[in-house]
Legacy VTK file of the C-alpha trace (Angstrom):
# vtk DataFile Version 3.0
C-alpha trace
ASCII
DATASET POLYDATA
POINTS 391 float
0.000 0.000 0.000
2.915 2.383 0.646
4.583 1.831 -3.133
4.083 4.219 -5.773
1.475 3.692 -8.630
3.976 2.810 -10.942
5.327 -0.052 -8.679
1.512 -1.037 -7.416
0.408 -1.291 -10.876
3.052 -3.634 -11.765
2.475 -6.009 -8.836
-1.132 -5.955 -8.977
-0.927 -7.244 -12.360
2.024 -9.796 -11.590
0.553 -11.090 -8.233
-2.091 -13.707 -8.592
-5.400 -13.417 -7.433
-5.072 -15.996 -4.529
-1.632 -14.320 -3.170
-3.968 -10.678 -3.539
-6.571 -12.210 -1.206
-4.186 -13.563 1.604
-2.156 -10.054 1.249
-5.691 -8.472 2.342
-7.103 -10.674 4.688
-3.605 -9.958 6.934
-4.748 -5.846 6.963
-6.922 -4.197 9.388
-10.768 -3.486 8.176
-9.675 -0.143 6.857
-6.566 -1.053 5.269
-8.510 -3.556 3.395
-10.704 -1.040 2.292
-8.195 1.144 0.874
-6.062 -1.734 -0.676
-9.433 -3.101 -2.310
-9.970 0.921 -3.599
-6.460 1.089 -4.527
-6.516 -2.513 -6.918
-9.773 -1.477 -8.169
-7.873 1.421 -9.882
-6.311 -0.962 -11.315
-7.945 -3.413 -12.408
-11.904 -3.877 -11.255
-11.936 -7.515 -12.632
-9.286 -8.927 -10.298
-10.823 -6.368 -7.332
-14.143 -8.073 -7.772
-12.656 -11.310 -7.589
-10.574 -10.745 -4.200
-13.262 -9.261 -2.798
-15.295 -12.781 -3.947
-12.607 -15.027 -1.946
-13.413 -12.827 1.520
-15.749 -14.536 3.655
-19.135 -13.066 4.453
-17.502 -10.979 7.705
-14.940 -9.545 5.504
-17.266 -8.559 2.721
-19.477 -6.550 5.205
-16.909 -4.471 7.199
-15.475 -3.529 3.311
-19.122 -2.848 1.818
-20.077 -0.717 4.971
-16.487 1.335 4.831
-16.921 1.832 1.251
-20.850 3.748 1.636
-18.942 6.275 3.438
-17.627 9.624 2.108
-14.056 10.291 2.023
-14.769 13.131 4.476
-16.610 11.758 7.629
-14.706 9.630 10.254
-15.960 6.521 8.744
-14.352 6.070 6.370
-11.299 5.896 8.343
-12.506 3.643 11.068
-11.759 -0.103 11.835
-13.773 -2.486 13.054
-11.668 -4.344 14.932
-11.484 -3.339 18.402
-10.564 -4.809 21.995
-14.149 -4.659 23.987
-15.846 -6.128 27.112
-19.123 -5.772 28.381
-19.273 -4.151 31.513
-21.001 -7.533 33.364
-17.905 -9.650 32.141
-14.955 -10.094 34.862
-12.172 -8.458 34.844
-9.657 -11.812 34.524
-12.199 -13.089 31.475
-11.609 -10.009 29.406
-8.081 -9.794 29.984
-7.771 -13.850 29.261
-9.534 -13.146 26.288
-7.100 -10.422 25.282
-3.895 -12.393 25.338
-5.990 -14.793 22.940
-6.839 -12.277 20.498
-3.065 -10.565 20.787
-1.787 -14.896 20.259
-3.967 -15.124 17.505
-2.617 -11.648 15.459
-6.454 -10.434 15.619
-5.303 -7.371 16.983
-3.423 -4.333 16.554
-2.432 -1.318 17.768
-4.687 -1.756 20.942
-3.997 0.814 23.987
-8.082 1.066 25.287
-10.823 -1.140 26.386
-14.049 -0.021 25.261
-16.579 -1.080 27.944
-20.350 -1.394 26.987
-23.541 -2.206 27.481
-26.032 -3.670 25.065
-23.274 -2.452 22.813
-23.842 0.720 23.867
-20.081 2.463 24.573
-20.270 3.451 28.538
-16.234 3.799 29.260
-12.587 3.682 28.063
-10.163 2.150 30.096
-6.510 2.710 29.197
-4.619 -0.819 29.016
-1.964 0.606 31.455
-5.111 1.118 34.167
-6.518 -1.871 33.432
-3.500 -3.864 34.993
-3.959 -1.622 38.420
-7.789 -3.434 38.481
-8.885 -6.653 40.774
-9.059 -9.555 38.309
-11.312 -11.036 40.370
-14.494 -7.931 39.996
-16.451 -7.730 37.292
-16.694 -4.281 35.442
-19.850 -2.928 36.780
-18.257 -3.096 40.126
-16.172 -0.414 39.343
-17.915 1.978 36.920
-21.337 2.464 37.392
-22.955 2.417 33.712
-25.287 5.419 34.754
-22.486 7.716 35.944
-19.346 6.769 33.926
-16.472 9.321 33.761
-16.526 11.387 30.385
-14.464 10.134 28.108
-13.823 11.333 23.611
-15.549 9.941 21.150
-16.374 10.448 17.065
-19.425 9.701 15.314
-19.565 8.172 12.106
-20.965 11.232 10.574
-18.526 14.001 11.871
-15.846 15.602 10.083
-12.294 13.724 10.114
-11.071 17.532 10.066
-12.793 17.369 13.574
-11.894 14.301 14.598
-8.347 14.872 13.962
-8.386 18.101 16.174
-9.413 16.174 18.875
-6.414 14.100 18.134
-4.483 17.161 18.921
-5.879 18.445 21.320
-6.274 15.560 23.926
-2.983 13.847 22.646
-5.611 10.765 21.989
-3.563 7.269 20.948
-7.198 6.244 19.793
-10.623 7.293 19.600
-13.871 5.060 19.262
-16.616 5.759 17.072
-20.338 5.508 17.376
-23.246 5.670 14.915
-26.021 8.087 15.388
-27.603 5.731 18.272
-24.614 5.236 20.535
-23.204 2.162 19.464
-19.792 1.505 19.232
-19.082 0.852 15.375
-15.159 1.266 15.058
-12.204 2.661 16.412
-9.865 5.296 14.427
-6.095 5.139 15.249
-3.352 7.694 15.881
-1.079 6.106 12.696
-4.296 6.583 10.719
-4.453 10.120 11.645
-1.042 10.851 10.891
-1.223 9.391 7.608
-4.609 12.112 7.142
-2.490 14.825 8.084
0.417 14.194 6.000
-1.636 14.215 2.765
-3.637 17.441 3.835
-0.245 19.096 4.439
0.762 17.825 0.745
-2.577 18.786 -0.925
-1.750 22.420 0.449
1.514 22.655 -0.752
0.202 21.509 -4.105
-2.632 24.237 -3.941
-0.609 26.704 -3.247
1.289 26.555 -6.098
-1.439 25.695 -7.922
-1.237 21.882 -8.888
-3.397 19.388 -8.762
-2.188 16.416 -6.392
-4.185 13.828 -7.791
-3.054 14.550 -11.434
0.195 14.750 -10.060
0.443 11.359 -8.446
-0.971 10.004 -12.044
1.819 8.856 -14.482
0.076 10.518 -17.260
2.136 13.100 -18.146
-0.842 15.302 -20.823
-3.411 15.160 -18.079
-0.952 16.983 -15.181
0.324 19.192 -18.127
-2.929 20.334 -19.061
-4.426 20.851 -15.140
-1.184 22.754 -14.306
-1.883 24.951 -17.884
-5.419 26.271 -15.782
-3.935 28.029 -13.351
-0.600 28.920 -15.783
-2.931 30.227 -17.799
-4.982 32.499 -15.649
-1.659 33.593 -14.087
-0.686 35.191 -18.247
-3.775 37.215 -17.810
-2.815 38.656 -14.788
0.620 39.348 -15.582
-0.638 40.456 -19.249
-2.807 42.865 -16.164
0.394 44.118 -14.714
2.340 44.812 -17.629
-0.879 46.870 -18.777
-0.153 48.933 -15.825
3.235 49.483 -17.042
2.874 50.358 -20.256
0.359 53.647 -18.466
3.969 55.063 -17.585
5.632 54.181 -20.525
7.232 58.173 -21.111
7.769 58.016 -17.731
10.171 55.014 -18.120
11.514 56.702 -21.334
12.669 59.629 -19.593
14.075 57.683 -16.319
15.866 54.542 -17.436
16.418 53.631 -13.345
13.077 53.057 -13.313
13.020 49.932 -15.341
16.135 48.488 -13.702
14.359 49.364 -9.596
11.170 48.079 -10.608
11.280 44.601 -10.658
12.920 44.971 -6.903
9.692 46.515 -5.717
7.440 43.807 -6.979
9.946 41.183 -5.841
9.958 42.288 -2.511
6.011 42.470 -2.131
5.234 39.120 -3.712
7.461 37.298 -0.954
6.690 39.342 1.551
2.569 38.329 0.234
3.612 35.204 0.270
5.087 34.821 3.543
1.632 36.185 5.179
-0.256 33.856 2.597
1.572 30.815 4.147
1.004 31.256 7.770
-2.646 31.756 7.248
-3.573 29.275 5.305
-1.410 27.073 7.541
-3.491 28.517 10.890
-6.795 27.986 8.799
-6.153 24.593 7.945
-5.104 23.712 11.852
-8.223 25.501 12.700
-6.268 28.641 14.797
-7.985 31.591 12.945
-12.069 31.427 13.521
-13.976 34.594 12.465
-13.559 35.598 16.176
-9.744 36.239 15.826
-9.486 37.005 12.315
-9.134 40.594 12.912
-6.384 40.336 15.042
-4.539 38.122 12.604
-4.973 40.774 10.153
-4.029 43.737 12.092
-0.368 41.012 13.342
0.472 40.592 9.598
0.022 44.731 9.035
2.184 45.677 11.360
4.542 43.103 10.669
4.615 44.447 6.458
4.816 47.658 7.886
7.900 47.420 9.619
9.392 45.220 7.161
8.387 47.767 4.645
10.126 50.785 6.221
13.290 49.097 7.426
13.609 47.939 3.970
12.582 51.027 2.422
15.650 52.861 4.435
18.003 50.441 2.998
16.253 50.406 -0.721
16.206 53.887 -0.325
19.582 54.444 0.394
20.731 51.844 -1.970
19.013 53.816 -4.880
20.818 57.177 -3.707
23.852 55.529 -4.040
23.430 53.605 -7.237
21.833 56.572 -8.755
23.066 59.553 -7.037
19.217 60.573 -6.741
17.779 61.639 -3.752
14.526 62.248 -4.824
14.559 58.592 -6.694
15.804 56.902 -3.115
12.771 58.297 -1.513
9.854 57.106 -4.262
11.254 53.633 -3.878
11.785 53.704 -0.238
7.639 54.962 -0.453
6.683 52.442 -2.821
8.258 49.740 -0.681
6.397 50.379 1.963
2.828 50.769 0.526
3.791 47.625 -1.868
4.706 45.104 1.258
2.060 46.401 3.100
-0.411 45.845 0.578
1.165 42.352 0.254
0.796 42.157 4.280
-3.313 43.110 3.805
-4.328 40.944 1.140
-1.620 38.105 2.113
-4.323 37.723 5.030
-7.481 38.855 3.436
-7.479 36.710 0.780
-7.507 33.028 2.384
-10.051 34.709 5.037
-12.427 35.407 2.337
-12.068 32.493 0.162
-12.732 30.428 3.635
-16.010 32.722 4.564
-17.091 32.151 0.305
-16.343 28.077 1.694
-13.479 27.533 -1.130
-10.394 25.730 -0.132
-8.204 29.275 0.690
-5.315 27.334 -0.543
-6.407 27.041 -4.157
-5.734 30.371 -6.159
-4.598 32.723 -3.228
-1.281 32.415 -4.647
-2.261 33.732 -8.209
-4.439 36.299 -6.586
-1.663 37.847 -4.449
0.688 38.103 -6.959
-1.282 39.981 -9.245
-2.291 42.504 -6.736
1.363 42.838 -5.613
2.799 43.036 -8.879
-0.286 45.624 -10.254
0.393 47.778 -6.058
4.153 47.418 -6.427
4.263 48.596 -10.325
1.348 51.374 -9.996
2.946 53.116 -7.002
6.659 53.025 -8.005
5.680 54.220 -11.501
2.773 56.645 -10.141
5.020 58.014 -7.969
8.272 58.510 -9.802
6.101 60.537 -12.375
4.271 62.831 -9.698
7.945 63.491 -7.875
10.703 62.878 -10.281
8.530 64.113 -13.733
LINES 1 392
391 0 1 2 3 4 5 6 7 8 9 10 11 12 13 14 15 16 17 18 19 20 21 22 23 24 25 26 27 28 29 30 31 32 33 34 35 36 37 38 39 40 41 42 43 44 45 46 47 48 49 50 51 52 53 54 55 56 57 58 59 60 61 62 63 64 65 66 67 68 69 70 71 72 73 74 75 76 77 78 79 80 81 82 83 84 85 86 87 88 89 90 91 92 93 94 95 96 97 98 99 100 101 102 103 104 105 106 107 108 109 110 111 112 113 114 115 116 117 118 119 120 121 122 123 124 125 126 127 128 129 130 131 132 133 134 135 136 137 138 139 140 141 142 143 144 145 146 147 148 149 150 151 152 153 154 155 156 157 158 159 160 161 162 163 164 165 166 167 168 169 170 171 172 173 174 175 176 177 178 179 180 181 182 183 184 185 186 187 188 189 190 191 192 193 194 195 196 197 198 199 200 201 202 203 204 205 206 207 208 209 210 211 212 213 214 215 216 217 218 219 220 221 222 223 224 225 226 227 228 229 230 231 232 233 234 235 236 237 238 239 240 241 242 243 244 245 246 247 248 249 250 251 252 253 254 255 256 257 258 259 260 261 262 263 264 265 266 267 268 269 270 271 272 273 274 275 276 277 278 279 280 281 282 283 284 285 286 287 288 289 290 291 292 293 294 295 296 297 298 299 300 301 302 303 304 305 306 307 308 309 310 311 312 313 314 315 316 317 318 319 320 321 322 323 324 325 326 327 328 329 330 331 332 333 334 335 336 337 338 339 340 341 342 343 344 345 346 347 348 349 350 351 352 353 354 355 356 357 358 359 360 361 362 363 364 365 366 367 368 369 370 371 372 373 374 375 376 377 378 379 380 381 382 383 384 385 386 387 388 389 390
């Protein structure tokens, strides 16, 4: 499950159906899900005849995994858990463990769920489990009406939820319940990381504007032509930009420094945008920016493009003076800088915000967006500028 499609394909279509079927009936409920998705990409014939060779159990747990959507908990649960119902005694359950743990049936266990009528009433951590007398039963110790609190998912909420209560309570595991309080599954930590590490790549693709599933496909005209959307949009903005230009054409005729300081102030906004871009989407996907705090994000990453902007409109400013031996040309530079990177600092923040409120991911075109309005800021007020002072 961890090769790349160009290796998976290859085995898939090298490994015989039989070896297929023992290869999924040694993975976890979920795993087998995903392995049976993954083969079915490649072939559907040989998926529909592993899934034939799975007895009855096996063909459930896969069928009721598959109904749900790739965004609710789940579809990343497993069905295989460690329970005990809370009449059982203490010794029984734990006899019963070490049978399941001979027998490879389980994984990754660090809880007993405890229930009743299937209902989940408590989760006992394996390492206070051992402190218990062997010789009680379970309802000797936790009363089933007045059971400590304890986290939980249902099979309907967000994993983007789920996964914060990951974080938050530092949770090895977390059991899930359908709408009616039954314990259904479990989701794991090593699960959870695996979520977060392909969130953290789907941003990164975003924000450069890629898609990751075209990417992770091995053919090459279908990620050439999705990268060619937003390549394309990004010539209309820059065709936008160089329009701007081309309103101070005379003035770039008569001062040739323009043209060679210009692309510095542009430069300088688009990282500095980009910086601010970064660390809010980041927050925003972690869920640390809710409408309650966005304006104080906001007013953090202005003051933060303001003082970048006029420490490195001193230096630009002198820089120019010297190169130039222009006063008046340091000083529309050193101004532009600052109203460029704090222009990049505004809508650096803005941007994501908005395209969260409009509920689009704020990773996917922020990028293109900020670098036109940095580039059309930077160009407009170094240009605008030079011709009001230097003209």
């Amino acid at each position: 499950m961890e090769l790349p499609d160009r290796y998976f394909d290859d085995i898939v279509n090298g490994t015989t159906v039989d070896d297929l079927t023992v290869a999924v009936k040694e993975l976890e409920s979920d795993d087998k899900t995903d392995f049976l998705q993954e083969i079915e990409e490649v072939d559907e014939d040989i998926a529909r005849q592993v899934f034939a060779n799975l007895d009855k159990a096996e063909q459930a747990n896969i069928s009721k995994l598959k109904d749900y959507g790739e965004e609710v908990a789940g579809a990343y649960m497993q069905t295989e858990m460690f329970t005990a119902n809370i009449e059982e005694k203490i010794s029984d359950a734990i006899d019963r463990f070490k049978a399941l743990k001979l027998e490879q049936k389980l994984e990754n266990v660090h809880n007993l769920f405890i229930t009743h009528y299937n209902k989940l009433i408590h989760v006992i951590p394996l390492e206070d489990l051992l402190t218990f007398d062997f010789d009680k039963r379970f309802d000797e110790l936790i009363d089933p009406y007045n059971a400590p609190a304890y986290q939980y998912a249902i099979d309907t909420d967000r994993i983007a939820d789920v996964i914060k209560k990951f974080e938050e309570y530092d949770l090895p595991v977390i059991p899930v319940l359908d709408s009616s309080g039954t314990l259904i599954g479990r989701i794991t930590s090593d699960d959870v990381y695996d979520i977060i590490s392909d969130q953290a790549t789907e941003q990164m693709y975003h924000l450069a504007g890629v898609d990751d599933d075209a990417e992770e496909d091995d053919d090459i005209f279908d990620a050439g032509r999705k990268r060619s959307v937003w390549l394309f949009i990004n010539l209309l903005t820059a065709i936008a930009a160089s329009l701007v230009i081309g309103l101070f054409e005379s003035t770039l005729q008569s001062y040739v420094a323009l043209a060679v300081l210009m692309p510095i102030v542009a430069s300088m906004g688009g990282n500095a945008g980009t910086q601010t871009l970064t660390v809010v989407v980041r927050q925003l996907a972690l869920g640390d920016i809710s409408p309650k705090n966005a304006y104080s994000t906001i007013k953090k990453e202005l003051i933060i493009a303001l003082f970048n902007g006029m420490g490195f409109a001193l230096v630009m400013g002198i820089i120019a003076f010297a190169w130039f031996g222009e006063s008046m040309l340091g000083i529309v530079i050193a101004m532009s800088m600052v109203i460029n990177l704090f222009a990049a600092g505004f809508f650096g923040s803005v941007v994501p915000l908005a395209l969260k409120r409009l509920g689009v991911d704020p990773a996917v075109g922020s990028t293109v967006v900020l670098t036109t309005v940095t580039d059309i800021v930077g160009f407009f007020s170094f240009l605008g500028l030079a011709n009001y002072i230097l003209l």
